[in-house]
N, C-alpha and C positions, 0 to 999 in steps of 0.2 A: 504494500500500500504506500502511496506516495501522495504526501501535502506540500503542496507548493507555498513558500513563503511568502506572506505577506505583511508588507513591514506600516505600523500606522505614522507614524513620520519618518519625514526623509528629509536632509536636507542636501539641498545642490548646490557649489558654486560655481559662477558663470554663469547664474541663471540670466541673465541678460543676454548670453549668446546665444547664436544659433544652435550647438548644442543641450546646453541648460536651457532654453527651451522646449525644444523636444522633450527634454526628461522632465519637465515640469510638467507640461500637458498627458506625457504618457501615465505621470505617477499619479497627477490630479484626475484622471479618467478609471484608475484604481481604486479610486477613492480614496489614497494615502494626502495627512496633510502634510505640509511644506514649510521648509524653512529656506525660503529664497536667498540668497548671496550673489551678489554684483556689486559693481562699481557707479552704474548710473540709474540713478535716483527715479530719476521718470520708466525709464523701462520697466523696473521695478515694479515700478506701482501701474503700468498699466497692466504687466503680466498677472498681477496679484490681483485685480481688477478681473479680468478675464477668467479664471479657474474660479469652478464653483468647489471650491473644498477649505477649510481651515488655511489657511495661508500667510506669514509672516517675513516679510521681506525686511530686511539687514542689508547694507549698504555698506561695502566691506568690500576693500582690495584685499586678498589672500597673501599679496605679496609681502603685504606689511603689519612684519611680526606684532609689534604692539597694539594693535587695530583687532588682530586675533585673537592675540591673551587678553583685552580686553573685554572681548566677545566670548572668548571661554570663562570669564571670571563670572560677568553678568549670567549667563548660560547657567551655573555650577549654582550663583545664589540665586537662582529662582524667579531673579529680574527679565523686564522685557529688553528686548536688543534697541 
């Protein structure tokens, strides 16, 4: 017998590209909610705008470490991004 996982959030970064797109709409069509990560602000919120599922967008370059420990600190105490 075989159960395929399904995980209830996910989050993506690069959700503002073409890629993190696609995975956005594939996950949000799962019905998994989202914790979106890009760099531009409007993308963002219109992609977040667009899926109808739980959806929390973060504006966050990945590339910059203190931006992320930041985002895993808030994350960890329970605060919103």
């Amino acid at each position: 017998m075989s159960t395929a996982y399904q995980p209830r959030l996910v989050m993506i970064t690069g959700a503002t590209g073409g890629f993190g797109q696609a995975l956005s709409r594939r996950f949000a069509a799962a019905g998994c909610g989202l914790i979106l990560t890009g760099r531009q602000h409007s993308a963002l919120r219109e992609l977040t705008q667009e899926l109808a599922v739980p959806t929390h967008p973060v504006v966050l370059d990945v590339t910059d470490r203190g931006a992320l420990v930041a985002a895993g600190c808030q994350c960890a105490a329970g605060r919103q991004l």
